[in-house]
C-alpha positions in Angstrom: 55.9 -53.1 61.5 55.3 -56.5 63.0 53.2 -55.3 66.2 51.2 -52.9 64.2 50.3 -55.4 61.9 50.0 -58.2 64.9 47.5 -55.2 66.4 45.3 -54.7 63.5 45.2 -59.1 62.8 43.7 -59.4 66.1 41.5 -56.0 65.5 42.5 -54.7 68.5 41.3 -51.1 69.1 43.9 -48.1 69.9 42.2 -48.3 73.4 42.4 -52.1 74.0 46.0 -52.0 73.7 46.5 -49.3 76.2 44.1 -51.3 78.6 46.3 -54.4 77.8 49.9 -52.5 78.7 48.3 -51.1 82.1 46.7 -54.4 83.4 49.4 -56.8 82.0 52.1 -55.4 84.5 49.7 -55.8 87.2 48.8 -59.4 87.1 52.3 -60.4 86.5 53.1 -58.5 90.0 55.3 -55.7 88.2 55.1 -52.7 89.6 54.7 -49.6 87.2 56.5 -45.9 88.3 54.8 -43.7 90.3 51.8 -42.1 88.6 52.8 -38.4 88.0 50.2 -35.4 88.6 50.0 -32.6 86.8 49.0 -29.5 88.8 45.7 -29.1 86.9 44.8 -32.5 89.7 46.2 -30.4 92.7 44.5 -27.0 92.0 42.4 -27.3 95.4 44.8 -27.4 97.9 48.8 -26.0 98.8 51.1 -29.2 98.9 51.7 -29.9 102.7 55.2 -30.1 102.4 57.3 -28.0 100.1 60.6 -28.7 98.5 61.5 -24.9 97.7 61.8 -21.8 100.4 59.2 -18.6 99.9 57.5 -16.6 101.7 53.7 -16.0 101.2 52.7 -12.1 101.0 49.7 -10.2 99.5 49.0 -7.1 97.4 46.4 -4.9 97.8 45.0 -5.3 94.5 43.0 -3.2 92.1 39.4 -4.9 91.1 38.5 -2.9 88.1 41.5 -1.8 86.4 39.5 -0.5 82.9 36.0 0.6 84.4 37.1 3.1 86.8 33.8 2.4 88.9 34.8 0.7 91.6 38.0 1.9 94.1 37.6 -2.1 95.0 40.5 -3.6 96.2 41.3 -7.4 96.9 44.2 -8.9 98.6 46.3 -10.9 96.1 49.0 -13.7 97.0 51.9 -14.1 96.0 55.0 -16.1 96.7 58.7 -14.6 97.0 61.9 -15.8 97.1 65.2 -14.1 96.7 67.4 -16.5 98.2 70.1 -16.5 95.1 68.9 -12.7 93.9 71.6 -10.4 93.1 70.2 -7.0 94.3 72.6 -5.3 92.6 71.3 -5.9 89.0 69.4 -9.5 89.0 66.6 -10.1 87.2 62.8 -11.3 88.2 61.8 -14.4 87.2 57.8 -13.7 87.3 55.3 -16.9 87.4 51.6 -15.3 86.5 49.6 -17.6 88.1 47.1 -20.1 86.3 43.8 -21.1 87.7 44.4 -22.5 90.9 46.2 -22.1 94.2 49.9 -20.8 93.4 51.6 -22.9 95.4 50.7 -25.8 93.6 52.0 -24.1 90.3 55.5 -22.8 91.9 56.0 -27.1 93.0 55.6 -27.6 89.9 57.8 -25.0 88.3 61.0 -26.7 88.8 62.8 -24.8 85.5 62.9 -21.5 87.4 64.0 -22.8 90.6 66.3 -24.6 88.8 68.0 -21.6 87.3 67.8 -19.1 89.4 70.8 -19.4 91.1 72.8 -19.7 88.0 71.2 -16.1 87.1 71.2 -14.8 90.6 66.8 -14.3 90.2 64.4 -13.2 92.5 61.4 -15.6 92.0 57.9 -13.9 92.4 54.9 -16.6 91.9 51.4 -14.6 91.6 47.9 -16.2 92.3 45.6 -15.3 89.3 42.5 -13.5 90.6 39.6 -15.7 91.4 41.7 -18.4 92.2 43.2 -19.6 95.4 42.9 -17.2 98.2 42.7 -14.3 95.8 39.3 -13.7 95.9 37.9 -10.6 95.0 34.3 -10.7 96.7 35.3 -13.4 99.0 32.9 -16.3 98.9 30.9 -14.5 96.5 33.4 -14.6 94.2 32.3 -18.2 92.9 28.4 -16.9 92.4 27.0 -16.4 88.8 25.9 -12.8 89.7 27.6 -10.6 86.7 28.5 -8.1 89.4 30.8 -10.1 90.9 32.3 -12.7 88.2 32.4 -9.6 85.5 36.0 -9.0 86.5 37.3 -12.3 85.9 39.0 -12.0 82.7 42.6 -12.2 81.0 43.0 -8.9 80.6 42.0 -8.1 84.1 45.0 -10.6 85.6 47.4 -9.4 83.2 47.0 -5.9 84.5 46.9 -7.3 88.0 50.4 -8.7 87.2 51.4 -5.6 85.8 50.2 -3.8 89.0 51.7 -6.3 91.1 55.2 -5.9 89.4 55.3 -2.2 89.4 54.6 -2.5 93.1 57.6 -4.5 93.2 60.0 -2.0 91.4 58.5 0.7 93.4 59.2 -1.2 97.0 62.0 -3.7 96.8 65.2 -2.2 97.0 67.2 -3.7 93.9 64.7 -4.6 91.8 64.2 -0.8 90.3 
């Protein structure tokens, strides 16, 4: 009660508190923890050095998956790692990829690293289309024609994830 009320006798705004509490530190030569970054700021580029083990592969993906008017296909990444997978009856522990490169997501997915060992997982880590390297049209794939951005929509990458997994089944012995 006492520092709200010593807040609001000084009329000090919500924002000139937090100002005060970042620079105060500073001039008094304390150093604050390392500024944390969410992967929304590293979207652009892989990390340079990763903590975890996977291997980088692609899927020929499907472009239209509804229309039926294009046989388009687009190579999709994805990252794989069975390192603690039990082929005899593990489960997959599917990322599907937000918008941005997917290594950037799997660094920052340290929950299913984390506990896949204790459940014997394969980890599979899908780039969403349009993001990344998965680029449907290339470097067209950023233009505003309708042609080419027309496909970039949820339920596009959800069947592209769908796609992806039944690939998976399909190839990987184990994972049936």
């Amino acid at each position: 009660y006492s520092l709200i009320h010593f807040y609001k006798r000084l009329k000090m705004t919500q924002h000139t508190v937090m100002a005060l509490l970042l620079t105060v530190p500073m001039v008094l030569g304390v150093r604050l923890p390392h500024r944390l970054r969410t992967s929304a700021e590293r979207l652009h580029t892989p990390p340079a050095n990763s903590i975890y083990n996977y291997t980088t592969l692609w899927y020929n993906q499907t472009v239209d998956h509804f229309g039926f008017t294009t046989p388009a296909k687009f190579p999709q990444k994805y990252l794989y790692n069975a390192e603690w997978w039990d082929k005899q009856g593990g489960p997959i522990f599917f990322y599907a990829g937000n918008e941005g490169v997917i290594e950037a997501f799997a660094e920052n997915s340290g929950f299913m690293w984390d506990i896949a060992p204790e459940f014997k997982a394969l980890l599979l880590f899908a780039e969403h289309r349009y993001y990344g390297e998965s680029l449907p049209f290339g470097n067209e794939s950023c233009s505003k024609d309708p042609l080419k951005v027309g496909y970039l929509s949820s339920s596009q990458a959800l069947a592209d994830y769908a796609e992806l997994l039944t690939h998976i089944k399909a190839t990987v012995p184990g994972s049936e």
